[in-house]
Structure formats: C-alpha cells, structure tokens
C-alpha positions in Angstrom: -84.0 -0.1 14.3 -81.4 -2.6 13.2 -80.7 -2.5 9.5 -80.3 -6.1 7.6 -77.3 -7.6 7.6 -77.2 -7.2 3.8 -76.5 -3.3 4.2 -72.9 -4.1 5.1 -72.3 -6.5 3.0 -73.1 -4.2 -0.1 -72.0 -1.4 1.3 -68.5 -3.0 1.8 -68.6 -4.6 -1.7 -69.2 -1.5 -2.8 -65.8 0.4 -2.1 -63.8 -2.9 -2.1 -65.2 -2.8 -6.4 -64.0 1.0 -6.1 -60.6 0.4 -5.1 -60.4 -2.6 -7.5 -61.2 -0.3 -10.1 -58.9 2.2 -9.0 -56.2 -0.1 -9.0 -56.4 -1.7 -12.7 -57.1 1.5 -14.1 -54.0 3.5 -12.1 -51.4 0.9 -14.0 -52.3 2.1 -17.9 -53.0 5.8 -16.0 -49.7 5.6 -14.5 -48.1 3.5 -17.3 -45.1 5.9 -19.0 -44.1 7.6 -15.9 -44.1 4.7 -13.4 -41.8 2.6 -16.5 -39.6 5.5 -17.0 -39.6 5.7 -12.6 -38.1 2.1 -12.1 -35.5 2.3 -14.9 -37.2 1.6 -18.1 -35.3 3.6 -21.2 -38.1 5.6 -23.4 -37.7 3.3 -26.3 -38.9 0.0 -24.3 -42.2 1.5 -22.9 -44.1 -0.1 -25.1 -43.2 -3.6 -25.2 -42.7 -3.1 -21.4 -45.6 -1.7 -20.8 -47.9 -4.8 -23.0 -45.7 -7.1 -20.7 -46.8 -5.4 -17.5 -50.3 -5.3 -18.6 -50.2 -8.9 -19.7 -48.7 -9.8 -16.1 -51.6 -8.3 -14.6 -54.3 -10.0 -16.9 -52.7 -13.3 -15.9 -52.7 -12.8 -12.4 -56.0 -12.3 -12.7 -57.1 -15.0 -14.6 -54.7 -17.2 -12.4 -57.0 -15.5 -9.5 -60.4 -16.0 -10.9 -60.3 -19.8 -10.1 -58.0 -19.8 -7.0 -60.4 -16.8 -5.5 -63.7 -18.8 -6.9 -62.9 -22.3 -5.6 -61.5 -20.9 -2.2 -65.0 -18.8 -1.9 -67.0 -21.9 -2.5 -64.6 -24.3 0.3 -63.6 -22.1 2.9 -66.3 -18.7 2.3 -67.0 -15.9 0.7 -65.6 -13.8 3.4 -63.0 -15.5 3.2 -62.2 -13.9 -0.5 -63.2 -10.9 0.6 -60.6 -10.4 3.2 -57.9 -12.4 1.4 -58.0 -10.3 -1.9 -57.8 -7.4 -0.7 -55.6 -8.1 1.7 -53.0 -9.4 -0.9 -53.5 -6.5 -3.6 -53.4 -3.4 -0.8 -49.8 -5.1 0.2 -48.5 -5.4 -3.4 -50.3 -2.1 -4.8 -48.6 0.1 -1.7 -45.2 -1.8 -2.5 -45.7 -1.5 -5.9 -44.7 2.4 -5.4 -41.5 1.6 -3.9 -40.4 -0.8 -6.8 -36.6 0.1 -7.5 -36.5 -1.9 -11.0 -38.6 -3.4 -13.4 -38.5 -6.6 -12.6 -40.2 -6.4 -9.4 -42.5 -3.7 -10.6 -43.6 -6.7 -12.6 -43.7 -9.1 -10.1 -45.9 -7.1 -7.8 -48.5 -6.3 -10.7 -48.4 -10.2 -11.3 -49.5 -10.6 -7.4 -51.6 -7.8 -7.4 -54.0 -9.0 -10.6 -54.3 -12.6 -8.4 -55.6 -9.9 -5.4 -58.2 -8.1 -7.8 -59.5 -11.2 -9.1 -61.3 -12.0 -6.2 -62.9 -8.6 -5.5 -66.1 -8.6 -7.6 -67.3 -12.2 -7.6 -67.3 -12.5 -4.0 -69.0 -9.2 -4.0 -71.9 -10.3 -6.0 -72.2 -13.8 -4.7 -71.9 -12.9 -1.3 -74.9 -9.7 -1.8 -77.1 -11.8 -3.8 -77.2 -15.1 -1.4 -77.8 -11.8 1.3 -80.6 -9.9 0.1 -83.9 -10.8 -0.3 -85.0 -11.9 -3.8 -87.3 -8.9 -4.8 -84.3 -6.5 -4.0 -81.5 -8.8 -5.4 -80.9 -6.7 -8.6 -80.3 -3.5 -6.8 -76.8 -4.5 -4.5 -74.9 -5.3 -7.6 -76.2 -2.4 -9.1 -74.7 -0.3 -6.5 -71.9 -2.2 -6.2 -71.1 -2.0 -9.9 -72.0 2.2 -9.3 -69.2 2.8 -6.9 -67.3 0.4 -9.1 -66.9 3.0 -11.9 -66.0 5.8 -9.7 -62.9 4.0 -8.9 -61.9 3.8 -12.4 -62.9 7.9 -13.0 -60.6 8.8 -9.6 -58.0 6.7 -10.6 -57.7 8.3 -14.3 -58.0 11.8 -11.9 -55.1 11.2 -9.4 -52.7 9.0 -11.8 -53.3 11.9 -14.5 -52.6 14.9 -11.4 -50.2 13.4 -9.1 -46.7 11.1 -9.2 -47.6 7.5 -10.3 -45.9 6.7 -6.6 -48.3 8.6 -4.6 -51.1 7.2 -7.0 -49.7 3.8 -6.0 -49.5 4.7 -2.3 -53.2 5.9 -2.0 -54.6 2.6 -3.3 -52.7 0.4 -1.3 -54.2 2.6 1.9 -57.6 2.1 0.6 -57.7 -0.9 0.7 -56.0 -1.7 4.0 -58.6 1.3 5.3 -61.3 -0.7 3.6 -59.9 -4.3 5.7 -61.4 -3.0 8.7 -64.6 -1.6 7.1 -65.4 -5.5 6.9 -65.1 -7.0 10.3 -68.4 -6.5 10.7 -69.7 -8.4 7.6 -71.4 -11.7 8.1 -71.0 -14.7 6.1 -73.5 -16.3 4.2 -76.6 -18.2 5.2 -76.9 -20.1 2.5 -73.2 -21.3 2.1 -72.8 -21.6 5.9 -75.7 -24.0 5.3 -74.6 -25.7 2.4 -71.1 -26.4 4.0 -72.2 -27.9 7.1 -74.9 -30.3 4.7 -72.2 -30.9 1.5 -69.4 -33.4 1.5 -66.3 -31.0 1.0 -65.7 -32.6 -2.3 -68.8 -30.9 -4.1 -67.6 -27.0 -2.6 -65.8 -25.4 -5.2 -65.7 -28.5 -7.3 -64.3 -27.7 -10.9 -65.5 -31.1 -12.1 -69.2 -30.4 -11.5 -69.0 -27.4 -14.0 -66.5 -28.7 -16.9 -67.8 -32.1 -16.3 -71.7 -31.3 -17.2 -72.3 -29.7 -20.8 -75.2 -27.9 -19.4 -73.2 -26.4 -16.8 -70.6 -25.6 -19.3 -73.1 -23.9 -21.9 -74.3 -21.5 -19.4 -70.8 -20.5 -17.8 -69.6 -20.1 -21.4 -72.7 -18.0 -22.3 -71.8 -15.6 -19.3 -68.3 -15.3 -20.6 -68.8 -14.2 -24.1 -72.1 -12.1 -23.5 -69.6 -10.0 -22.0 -67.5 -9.4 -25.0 -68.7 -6.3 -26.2 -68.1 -4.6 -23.2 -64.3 -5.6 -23.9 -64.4 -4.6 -27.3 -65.1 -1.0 -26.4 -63.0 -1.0 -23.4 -59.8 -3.2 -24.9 -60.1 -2.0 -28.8 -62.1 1.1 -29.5 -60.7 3.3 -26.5 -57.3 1.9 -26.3 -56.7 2.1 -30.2 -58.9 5.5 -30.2 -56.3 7.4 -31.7 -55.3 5.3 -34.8 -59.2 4.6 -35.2 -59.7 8.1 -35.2 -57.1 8.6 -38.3 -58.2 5.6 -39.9 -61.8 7.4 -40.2 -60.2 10.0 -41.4 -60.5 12.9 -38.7 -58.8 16.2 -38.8 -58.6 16.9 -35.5 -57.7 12.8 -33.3 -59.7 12.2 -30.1 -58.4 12.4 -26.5 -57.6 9.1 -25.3 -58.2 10.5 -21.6 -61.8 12.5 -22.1 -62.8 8.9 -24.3 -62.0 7.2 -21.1 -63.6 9.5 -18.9 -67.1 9.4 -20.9 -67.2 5.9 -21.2 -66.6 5.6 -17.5 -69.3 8.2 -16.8 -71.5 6.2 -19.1 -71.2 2.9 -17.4 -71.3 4.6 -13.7 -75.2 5.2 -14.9 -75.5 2.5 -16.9 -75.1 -0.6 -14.6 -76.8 1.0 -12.0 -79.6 1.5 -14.3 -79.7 -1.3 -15.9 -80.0 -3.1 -12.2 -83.2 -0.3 -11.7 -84.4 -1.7 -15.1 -84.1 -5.3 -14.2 -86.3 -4.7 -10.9 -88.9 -2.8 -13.1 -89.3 -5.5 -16.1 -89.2 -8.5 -12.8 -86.6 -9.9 -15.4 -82.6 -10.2 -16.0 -82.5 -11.2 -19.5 -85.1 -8.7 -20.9 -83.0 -5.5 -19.4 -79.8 -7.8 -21.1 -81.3 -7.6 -24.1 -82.2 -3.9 -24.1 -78.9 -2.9 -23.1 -76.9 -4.6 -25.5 -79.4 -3.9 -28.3 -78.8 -0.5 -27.7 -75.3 -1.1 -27.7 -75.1 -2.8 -31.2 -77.0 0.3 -32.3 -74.3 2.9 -30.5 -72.0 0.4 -32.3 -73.4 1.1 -36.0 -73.4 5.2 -35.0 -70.2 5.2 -33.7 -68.4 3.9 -37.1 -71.2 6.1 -39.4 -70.9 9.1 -38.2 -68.6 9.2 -35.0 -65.9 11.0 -37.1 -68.1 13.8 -38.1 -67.0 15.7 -34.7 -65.2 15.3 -31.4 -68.5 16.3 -30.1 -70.3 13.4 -31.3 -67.3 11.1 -31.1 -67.2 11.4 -27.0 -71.0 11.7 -27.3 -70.8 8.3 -28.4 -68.8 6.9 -25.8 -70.8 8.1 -23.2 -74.1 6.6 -24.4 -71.7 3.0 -25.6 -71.1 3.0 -21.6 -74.1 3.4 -20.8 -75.5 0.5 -22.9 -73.1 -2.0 -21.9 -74.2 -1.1 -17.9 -75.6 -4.9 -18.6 -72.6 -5.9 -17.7 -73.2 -6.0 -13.7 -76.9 -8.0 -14.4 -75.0 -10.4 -16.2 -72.7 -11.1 -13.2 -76.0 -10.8 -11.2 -77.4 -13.7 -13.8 -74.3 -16.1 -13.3 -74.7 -15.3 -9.5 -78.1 -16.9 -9.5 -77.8 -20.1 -12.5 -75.5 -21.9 -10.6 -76.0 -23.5 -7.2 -74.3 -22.7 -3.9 -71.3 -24.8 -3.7 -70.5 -23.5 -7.2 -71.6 -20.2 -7.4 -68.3 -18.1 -6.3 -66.3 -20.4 -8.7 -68.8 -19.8 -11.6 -69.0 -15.9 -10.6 -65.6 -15.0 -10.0 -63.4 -16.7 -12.4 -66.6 -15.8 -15.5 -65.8 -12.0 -14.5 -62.1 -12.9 -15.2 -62.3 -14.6 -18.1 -64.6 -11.8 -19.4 -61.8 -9.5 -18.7 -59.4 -11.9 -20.6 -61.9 -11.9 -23.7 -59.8 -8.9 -25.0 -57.2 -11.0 -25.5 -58.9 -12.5 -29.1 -60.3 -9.8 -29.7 -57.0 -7.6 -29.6 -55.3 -10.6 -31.6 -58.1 -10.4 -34.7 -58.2 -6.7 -34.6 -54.0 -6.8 -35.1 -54.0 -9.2 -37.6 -56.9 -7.4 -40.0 -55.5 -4.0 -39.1 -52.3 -4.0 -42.0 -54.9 -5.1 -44.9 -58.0 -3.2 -43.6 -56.8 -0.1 -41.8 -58.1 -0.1 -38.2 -61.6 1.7 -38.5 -62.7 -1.4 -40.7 -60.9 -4.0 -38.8 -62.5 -2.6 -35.2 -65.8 -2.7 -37.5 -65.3 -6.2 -38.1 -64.2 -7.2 -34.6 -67.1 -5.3 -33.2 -69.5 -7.2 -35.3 -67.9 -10.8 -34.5 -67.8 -9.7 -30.8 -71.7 -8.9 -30.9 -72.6 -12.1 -33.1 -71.2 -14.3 -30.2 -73.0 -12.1 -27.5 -76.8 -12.6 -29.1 -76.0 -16.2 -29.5 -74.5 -16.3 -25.5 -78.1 -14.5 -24.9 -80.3 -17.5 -26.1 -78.4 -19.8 -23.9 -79.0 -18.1 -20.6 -82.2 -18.4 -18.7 -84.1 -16.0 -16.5 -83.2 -16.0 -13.1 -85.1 -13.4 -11.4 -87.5 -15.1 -9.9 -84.9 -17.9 -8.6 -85.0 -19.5 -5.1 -80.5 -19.2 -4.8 -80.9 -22.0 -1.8 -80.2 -25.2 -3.8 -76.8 -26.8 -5.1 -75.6 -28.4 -8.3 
C-alpha cells in the first residue's frame, strides 16, 4: 500500500528541525573551546563569543524573510533544499576555520541557512496533510526537533568542538538526499499557476493590512516566554541561582538538558492536545497558563533545592511545548501566497525576542539583583503573550486553500 505523500514530507522536516537544532545549540555548547581553537586569547571569550552569537541571530533574522518570501515565489521545496544546503556547507567549514574572523563569517551564513528550516517545514506539512491530522506533523516535527538540541549539548560536551562541527555539516548533506523524494505542495503549485507573481511572497500584503499585521505580531510575541526561559533564566542560571540566595549554584548543562527533555514532550503533546480539544488556541492557552504558573514556582520556591530547581525546568519545558501549535496557528491564518513568509520569518523574529528581553533584564539587574529583574522580565514577557492570545483566532477547523 502506498503511503501519503505527506509521510515524507514530515518525516524529512523532521530530521532537517533535528540538525537545525543541533547546529544552534553546538555553537554556545562548543563556544570556549572552538574561540580558544581559532586564536581567541581567554580574556576576549566573552565579548567574542556575544559577537558570534549575535552574528548568528542576525543571519537568521536576515534569513527569515529571504527563506519566507523565496518559499512563497519559487516553493517550499525550494527552502528546503536551499537552507540546508547552505548551512551543511558553512557548519562543516566552520570546523576548519583558522581565525576568528571567518569563524564569524561562516556562523553569519550559517544562521541565514537555519532560518529557513522550520517554516518551510511546517508550511509545507500543513498545506500536505489532511486537516483532521494537521496538528500532529508539527508535532513530530517539533519532537525530533528537540533531540537535536539534547545530542548536540551530548557531542559538543564529549568530543572536540571540530568533530562536533564536522558531524553536523554531514547531517545535513546526508539529510539533502533524504529529500529528493519529497513533493511540492498542492496548494502552492496551485496558487502559483492562478496568482500574478506579484502577490507570492508579497511583503506589502502583510505590513500593508493592519489586520494582517495584528495577527503576525500576535504570533511573534506569544512566543516570548519561551525565549525568556531559554535566553534569560537558563543562560543567566548561575547568577540567578546566587541572587536567590543558593548554597550550592545550579548546572548550567543539566538546566539545559531538563528543559530540553521537557519541551521534547511538551510540543509533541501539546500537538496530541490540540487534536483532542479540535482546537489550537485552547491547548495555547493551557500550556502557557501552566507556564505562568511554573513561572510563579520557579522564583518561590525553585531555590529551596537543586532537586526542585531542575524539577522546574523540566515541567517550564514542557509547558511552553505551545510553541510548535503556535507555528502550526500562523501556518494556517495566513493564505497561501503568504504563508511561508508569515511562518518562517514569525519563527525568527520569535527567536530575536530575546534580544529586549536580555536588554531589560541587563539594565534592571545592577538596581534589582538578577532573581528580581528575571521576575520582572518574566512577568512583562507573559503580559504581552495573554494579550498576543486574544488577537489570534482558531484555526483548526480552517480550509488552508485560499489566499490573502
């Protein structure tokens, strides 16, 4: 029996989200010994290594649009084959970097390359599969996702940050033939051939219309509290963990391994949880209520123990498994000759939402001490998500064959 075409398509968007994964986490994993690798003197790491991360986050912000228009004009296949294509080259040539410099360049290329990965993913799986199974793909695909992160934290933290390098650029090329077989989309394949090429991918139609622009902005910062865990709470665990006053300061590595654990379960839950209610925004809305109450535990009484502390993280990651459904949610608001454009560059900017959030938390940190200041970030972070939350609308039962 011949299995839907679909079965490809999200098994294929699957590993491409693992190696993604793999690949952004491997470059904070990696971060000290890679510097110290292509020349960097111990006493620069830092400054060099918020540079290096920032190059990354630009690329992919840079990539969000480029890979969202391109998806909408010329095909999500299209996306899914150039991204990889581009980071697998730059992440493998990223472990022969002799200086810093081009170490910096490549991670600049390689961010535009990981942009694209996800939102074609999504887009492409939920145009694909039939509407009373639609939930489930980017479930899965955000899954496998999360494993890439938890291998990447495993080889960067056993083996040299070259071979770390080395085995994510193979992936990925391994992972380019993997998707010959995938077919394009109906829907866009139909919408191309019917559209003027003007309206594919046409940033006008979204900026343009202030309903349009409501709803993409929604997206973006109902995924802030994901970044506030990810971007302030783990990365700053260790001066959040003296600011409450513990004895004995949390792992940095086994925070970021529970939290990953967490959100491995959580968005393929919250996908299972979506198909049960028949509804995006009510499994949304459970998920990140949980959260803000994980949020209120963690600061009460996450310094009472270690135990509890990494407790904590692994339910926080399970809670903001929304995450994926949201995606799923922008996926299916906008129509077809916008939807990779609204998809992919969303995820991107979500990323980028640590960005403010890191700049508040900074500036209250000297006055407040950083527990409070997280505290305060945290609560700003979840009052913009509830609000985003009113402005989306349910999409579950959405017909994903029309345009805007």
């Amino acid at each position: 029996m011949k299995k839907p075409s679909y079965v490809l398509a999200v098994v294929a968007a699957s590993l491409g989200f693992f190696v993604d994964l793999y690949d952004i986490i491997i470059v904070s994993v990696v971060r000290q010994s890679s510097l110290l690798g292509v020349g960097v003197p111990a006493s620069e790491l830092l400054p060099k290594g918020v540079l290096l991360l920032n190059a990354q986050m630009l690329g992919m912000l840079v990539g969000g649009f480029l890979w969202g228009v391109l998806g909408d004009k010329k095909g999500r296949l299209s996306v899914l084959f150039g991204s990889i294509f581009l980071y697998s080259v730059t992440t493998l040539a990223t472990a022969y970097a002799p200086n810093y410099g081009t170490f910096l360049a490549l991670r600049l290329l390689a961010g535009i390359g990981l942009a694209g990965e996800l939102g074609a993913g999504i887009t492409l799986v939920s145009e694909q599969m039939p509407q009373h199974k639609r939930g489930l793909g980017p479930a899965i695909i955000g899954s496998c996702g999360m494993l890439g992160a938890l291998v990447g934290a495993w080889v960067g933290g056993r083996y040299s940050w070259q071979f770390t390098y080395q085995l994510g650029g193979l992936m990925g090329f391994a992972l380019l033939f993997l998707r010959l077989g995938v077919l394009e989309s109906g829907m866009f394949e139909a919408v191309k051939k019917a559209q003027r090429a003007s309206t594919l991918g046409n940033l006008a139609i979204l900026f343009g219309n202030p309903y349009h622009l409501r709803r993409y902005m929604a997206v973006i910062l109902m995924g802030f509290p994901g970044w506030f865990v990810n971007g302030i709470v783990m990365t700053f665990t260790p001066e959040i963990g003296q600011s409450m006053g513990m004895s004995q300061l949390p792992s940095v590595a086994t925070v970021f391994t529970m939290f990953f654990l967490g959100f491995t379960f959580g968005d393929f839950s919250c996908g299972l949880v979506s198909q049960w209610l028949k509804s995006r925004k009510r499994a949304i809305l459970l998920y990140l209520s949980a959260f803000s109450v994980l949020t209120v535990a963690y600061f009460a009484v996450g310094r009472f123990s270690l135990q509890v502390y990494y407790g904590l993280f692994l339910l926080m990651g399970i809670s903001v498994g929304y995450t994926i459904v949201l995606l799923t949610t922008a996926a299916e608001m906008f129509g077809t000759n916008i939807r990779s454009t609204v998809t992919t560059s969303a995820l991107n900017l979500l990323r980028a939402s640590v960005i403010p959030q890191s700049l508040l938390f900074s500036a209250l940190t000297p006055a407040l001490g950083a527990a409070t200041a997280a505290a305060i970030t945290g609560l700003c972070s979840l009052g913009l998500a509830f609000w985003a939350f009113t402005q989306l609308e349910e999409t579950f039962h959405k017909n994903l064959d029309f345009t805007d």
